[in-house]
N, C-alpha and C positions, 0 to 999 in steps of 0.2 A: 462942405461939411466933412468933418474927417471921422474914417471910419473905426467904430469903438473896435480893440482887441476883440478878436475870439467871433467877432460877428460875420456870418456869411450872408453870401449875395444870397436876396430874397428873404432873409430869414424875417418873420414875422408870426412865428410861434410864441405859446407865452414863457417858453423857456429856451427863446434864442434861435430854433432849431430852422432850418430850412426844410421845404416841400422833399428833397429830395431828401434829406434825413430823415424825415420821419417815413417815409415810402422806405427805404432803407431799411430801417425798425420795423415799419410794417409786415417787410417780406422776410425778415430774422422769426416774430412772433408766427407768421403762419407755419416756415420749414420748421421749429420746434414744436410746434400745437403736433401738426401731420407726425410728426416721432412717436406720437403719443407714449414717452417714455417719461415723464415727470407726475409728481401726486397733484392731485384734485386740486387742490387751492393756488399752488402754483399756476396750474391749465387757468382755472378763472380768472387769476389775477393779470396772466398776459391777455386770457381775454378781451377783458376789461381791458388795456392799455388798448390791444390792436382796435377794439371800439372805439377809442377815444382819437387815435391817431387816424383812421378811417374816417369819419365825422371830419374833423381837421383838413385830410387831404382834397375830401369833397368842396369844404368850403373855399379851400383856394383856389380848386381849378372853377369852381363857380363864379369867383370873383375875376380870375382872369378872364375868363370867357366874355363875361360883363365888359371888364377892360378892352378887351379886343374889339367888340361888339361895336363900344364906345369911340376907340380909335377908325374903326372902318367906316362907322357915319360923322366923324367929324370930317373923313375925306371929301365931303361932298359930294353928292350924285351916285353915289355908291347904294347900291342895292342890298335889303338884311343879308345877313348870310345865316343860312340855319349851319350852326356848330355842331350841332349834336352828334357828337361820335360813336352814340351806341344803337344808330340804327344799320 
């Protein structure tokens, strides 16, 4: 299958974007928020984005996690593995 202009690996955003672009965007909106040098409605409206994008990056590494999860018991014989990285 050939791959469309402009499209990167992984990307499955609903506007094209890849995991690491939007973690990218993510970490732009937090160093600007932290400046706290811009008016009120701008602050919420990156807010709101870094919300949206956050949500987003959760869901992917959820799904790959699944994915891997998936791949290491179709290995057969293979024992769960707990992923959880935030203990």
């Amino acid at each position: 299958m050939a791959k469309r202009t402009g499209e990167t690996r992984g990307s499955d955003g609903a506007d094209g974007s890849s995991f690491e672009d939007d973690l990218k965007r993510l970490e732009e909106i937090v160093r600007s928020l932290e400046a706290g040098d811009m008016p009120l409605e701008k602050s919420l409206a990156l807010y709101e984005e870094g919300l949206t994008l956050s949500k987003r990056c959760g869901q992917r590494l959820d799904g790959a996690e699944a994915r891997l999860q998936e791949l290491l018991e179709k290995d057969g014989g293979t024992e769960k593995v707990d992923l959880d990285l935030e203990k």
